[in-house]
N, C-alpha and C positions, 0 to 999 in steps of 0.2 A: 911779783905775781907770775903764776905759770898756767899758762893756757893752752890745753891740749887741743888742737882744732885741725885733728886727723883720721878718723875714727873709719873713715873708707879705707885706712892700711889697716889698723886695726883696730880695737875696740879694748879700754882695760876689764881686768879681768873681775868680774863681779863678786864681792867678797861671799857671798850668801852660798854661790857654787863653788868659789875654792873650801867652803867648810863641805859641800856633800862629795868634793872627789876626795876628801883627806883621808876616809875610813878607806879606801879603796887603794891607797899606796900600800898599808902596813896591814890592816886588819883583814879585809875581803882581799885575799893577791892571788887567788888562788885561777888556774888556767882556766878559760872558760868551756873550752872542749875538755876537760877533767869530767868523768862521770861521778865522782865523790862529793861531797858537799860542798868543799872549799871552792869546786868549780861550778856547782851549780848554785851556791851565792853570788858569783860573778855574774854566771848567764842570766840569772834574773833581773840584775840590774841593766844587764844591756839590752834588756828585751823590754825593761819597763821605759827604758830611753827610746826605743824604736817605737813602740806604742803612743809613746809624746811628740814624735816628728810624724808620724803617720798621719795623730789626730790633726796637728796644728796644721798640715797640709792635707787633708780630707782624703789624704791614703790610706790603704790597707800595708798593714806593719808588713807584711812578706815582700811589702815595695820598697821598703828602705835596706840599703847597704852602705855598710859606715867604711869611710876613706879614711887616706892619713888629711885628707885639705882639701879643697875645693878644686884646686889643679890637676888632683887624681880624681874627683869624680868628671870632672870635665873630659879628662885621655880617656878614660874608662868610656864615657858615656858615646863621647866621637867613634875612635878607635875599637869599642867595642861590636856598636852596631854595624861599622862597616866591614870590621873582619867577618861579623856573621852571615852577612848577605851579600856575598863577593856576585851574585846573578848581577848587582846595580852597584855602578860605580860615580856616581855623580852628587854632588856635597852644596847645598847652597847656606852660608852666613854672609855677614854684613862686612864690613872695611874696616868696622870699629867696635871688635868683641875685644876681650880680653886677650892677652897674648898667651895664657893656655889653654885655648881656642883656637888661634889663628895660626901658633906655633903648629898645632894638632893635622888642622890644615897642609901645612904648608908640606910637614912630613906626607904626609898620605896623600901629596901629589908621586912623588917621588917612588911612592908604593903602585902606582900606576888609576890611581883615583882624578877625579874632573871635578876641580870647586869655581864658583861663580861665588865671587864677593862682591855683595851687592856695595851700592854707592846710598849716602844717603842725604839729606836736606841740610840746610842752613843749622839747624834746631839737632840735627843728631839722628831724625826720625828715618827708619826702613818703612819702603814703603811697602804694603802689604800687595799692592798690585803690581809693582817690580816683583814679589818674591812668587807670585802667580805666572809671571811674565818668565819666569827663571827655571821653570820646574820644565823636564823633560821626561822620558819614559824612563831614562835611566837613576833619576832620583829617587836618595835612598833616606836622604836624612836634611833634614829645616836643621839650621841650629844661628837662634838671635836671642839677647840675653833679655833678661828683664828689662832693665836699667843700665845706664853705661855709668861703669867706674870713675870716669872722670869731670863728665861734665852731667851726670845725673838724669840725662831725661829718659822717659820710661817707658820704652818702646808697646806697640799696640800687639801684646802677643797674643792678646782674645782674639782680634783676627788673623792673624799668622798661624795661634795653631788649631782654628778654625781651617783655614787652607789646605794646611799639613793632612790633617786627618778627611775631609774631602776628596784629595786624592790620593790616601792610602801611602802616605808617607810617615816617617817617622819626625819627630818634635822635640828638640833636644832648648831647653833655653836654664843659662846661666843667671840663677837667681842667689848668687853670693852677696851681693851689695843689695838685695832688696829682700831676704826670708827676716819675719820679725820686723821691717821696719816699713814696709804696706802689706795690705792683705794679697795673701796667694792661696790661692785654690787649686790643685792640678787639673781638675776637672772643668772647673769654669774657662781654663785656658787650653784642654784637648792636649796635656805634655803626657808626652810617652818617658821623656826624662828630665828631671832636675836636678842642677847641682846646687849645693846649699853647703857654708861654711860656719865653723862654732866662734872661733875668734873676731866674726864680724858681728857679732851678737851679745860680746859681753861673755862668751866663753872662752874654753882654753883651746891656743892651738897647736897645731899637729892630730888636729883631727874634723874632719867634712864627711856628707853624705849624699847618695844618689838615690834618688828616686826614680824605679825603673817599673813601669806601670807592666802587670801581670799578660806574659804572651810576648812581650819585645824580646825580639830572638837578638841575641849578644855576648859575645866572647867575652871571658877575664883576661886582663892584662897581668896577673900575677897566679904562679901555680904550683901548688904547693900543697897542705892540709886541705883544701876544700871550705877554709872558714869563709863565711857569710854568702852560705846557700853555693858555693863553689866560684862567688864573683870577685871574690878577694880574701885570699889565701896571705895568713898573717894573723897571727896572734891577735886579738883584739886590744885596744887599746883603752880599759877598762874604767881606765880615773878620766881620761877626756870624754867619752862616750858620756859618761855621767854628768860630766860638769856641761856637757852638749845640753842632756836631758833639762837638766834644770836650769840654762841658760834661755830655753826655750818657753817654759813653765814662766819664768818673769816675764819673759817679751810675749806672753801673749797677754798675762793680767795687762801690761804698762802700754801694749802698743797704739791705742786710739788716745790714749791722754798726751803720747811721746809726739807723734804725729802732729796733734794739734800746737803740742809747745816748740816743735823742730821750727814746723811750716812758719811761725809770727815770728822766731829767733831770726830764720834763713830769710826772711824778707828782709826785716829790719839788718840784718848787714849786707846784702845785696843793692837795696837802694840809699845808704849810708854811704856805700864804697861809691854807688854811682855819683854821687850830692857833691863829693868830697875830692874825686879824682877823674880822670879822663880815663874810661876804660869802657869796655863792652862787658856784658855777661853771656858767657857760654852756655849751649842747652837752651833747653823752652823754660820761660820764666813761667809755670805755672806746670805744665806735664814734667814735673821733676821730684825728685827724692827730696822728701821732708828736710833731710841734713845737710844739703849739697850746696855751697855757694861755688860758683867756676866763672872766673872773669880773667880779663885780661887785660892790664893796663898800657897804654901806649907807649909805646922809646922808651920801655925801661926791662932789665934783668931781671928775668924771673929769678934765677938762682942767688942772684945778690938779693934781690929783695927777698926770700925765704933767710940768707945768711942774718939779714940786720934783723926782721920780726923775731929767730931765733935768740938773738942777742937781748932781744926786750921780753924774752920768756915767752912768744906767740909760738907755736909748733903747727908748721903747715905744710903743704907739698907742693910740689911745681907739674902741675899737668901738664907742660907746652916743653919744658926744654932739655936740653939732652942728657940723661944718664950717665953720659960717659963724650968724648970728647970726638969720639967718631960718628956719632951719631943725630939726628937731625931735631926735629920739633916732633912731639905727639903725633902719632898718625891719627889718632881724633881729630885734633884739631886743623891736621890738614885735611882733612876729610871732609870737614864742615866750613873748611873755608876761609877760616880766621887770616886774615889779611899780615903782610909781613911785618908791618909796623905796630903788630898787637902781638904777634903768634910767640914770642921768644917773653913777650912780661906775663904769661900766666902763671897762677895760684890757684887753686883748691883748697879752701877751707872747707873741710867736713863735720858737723856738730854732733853731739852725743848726748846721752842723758845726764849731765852733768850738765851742760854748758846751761851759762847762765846770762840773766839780762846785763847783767854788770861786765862780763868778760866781752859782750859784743861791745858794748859802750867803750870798755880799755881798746880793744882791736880797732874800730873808728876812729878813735883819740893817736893812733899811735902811727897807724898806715898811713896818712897823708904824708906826715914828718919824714917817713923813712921814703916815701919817695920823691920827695922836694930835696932830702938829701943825695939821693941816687941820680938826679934830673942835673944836679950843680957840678957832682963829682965827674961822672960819667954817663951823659945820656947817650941813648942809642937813636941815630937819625938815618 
């Protein structure tokens, strides 16, 4: 048996939309800036895709601008707004956004910018009265993501960009891990910007989108043709843009039925895993993405235990431990606190539309084993 239980790196590719980008390699190739037909069958389909992430997110199509991934709308969205508005130099996000977020940050201190990263709770949560507390005259830009990539819970951005737009700042939140799999609204939440990605949806990637609500004054970070509205300059990417389109088109018919079947999957192996082994769960057990399980088991390797579930056909990822051998535990999770004797055994199981009641049952069946074996070979005390 093979069990995919990753879908927060990425998402497989929905066969429905690899059949609508196929015409679009050989048939439709034509440039989209072409004024002759062949280009202007192209440009309609990228404009009937813009129309379908406008709707799904309660924009107007002149708000969306298609990236090559969620990474570049996020530089774009950061980087843009602050090179436009050099009057205000001051940046506030959280200790536990993404790293092309925090990367984004770190660079544009160096550029002569002031960021305040905020700290946040046990649970993961920013507080909205810390980002209150945070804001000076010189603020130019909020940016707290939806949801966090790894331990799932789902930050309060109705009041954040409630706050933002109160005092005339700008609203930037990172909705990669949560467009299509809870409801967003740009409006209900006061964003001047959203990033949003297609491979985290069941499309294809090398290709994401910004929503840049109409009047946000912001630089391109790329300059060339002038393609999309002069914010990103670069041939368009014609067969992704489409499979974006229609990756969207499912996940809006499937997403309250996916929701409901994630939320009873993600319990049932969250209080399984608790029943069965000694560990804590990362995140709010309830303020969290439908698909997210994030625990951590105690005195045991995270990365050995990813090696042996791998070995039993489980595919999962390690949100606690180092990348590479110079490097430390998640900064999530030191963030939140996770204790030393937990912080190095975590796992992320992430679920998808596929997963099913029988694969959570093999995954309980099988974790306990692999770490009764890991506990004999080499425990960590």
């Amino acid at each position: 048996m093979k069990i995919y239980l990753d879908h927060a790196a990425t998402t497989p590719l929905e066969p429905s939309v690899l059949e609508a980008m196929k015409p679009y390699f050989c048939n439709f190739f034509g440039n989209p800036s072409s004024t002759h037909s062949f280009g202007k069958e192209t440009k309609e389909a990228i404009e009937d895709t813009r129309y379908k992430i406008a709707r799904f997110l309660g924009a107007n199509e002149d708000e969306i601008v298609f990236t090559s991934s969620g990474t570049e709308a996020n530089n774009l969205a950061i980087k843009g707004v602050c090179f436009a508005n050099k009057n205000k130099n001051h940046i506030i996000t959280s200790q536990i956004e993404h790293h092309s977020v925090l990367e984004v940050c770190h660079f544009l201190e160096k550029e002569g910018f002031s960021v305040t990263y905020l700290p946040v709770d046990s649970y993961g949560f920013v507080s909205p009265d810390d980002v209150k507390k945070a804001i000076t005259k010189k603020t130019i830009l909020i940016s707290i993501m939806h949801a966090n990539n790894e331990i799932g819970t789902i930050e309060d951005i109705e009041e954040i960009g409630k706050i933002a737009w109160e005092n005339d700042i700008y609203f930037h939140t990172d909705c990669v891990q949560t467009c299509s799999h809870i409801p967003l609204d740009v409006n209900s939440i006061n964003a001047d910007l959203v990033s949003i990605s297609a491979h985290k949806l069941y499309g294809p990637k090398g290709v994401g989108a910004l929503y840049i609500r109409r009047g946000t004054r912001i630089k391109p970070l790329l300059h060339g043709g002038g393609h999309e509205k002069g914010l990103r300059s670069s041939t368009e990417n014609t067969p992704g843009i489409v499979g974006f389109g229609k990756a969207i088109e499912i996940a809006e018919d499937l997403m309250q039925d996916e929701i409901k079947k994630l939320t009873f999957l993600r319990d049932k192996l969250i209080n399984g895993i608790m029943e069965r082994v000694s560990a804590r769960l990362n995140g709010h057990p309830e303020k969290r993405l439908p698909c997210n399980v994030n625990v951590s088991i105690k005195s045991i390797n995270g990365e050995k235990l990813l090696l042996y579930l791998d070995r039993e056909g489980i595919a999962a990822s390690s949100a606690s431990a180092c990348s590479s051998s110079n490097e430390g535990p998640s900064h999530v999770l030191n963030a939140i606190g996770v204790p030393e004797e937990f912080i190095y055994g975590s796992i992320r199981f992430t679920l998808g539309r596929k997963t099913s009641d029988e694969e959570i049952d093999y995954v309980l069946d099988v974790l306990p084993k692999i770490v009764q074996k890991i506990e004999i070979a080499s425990p960590i005390r």
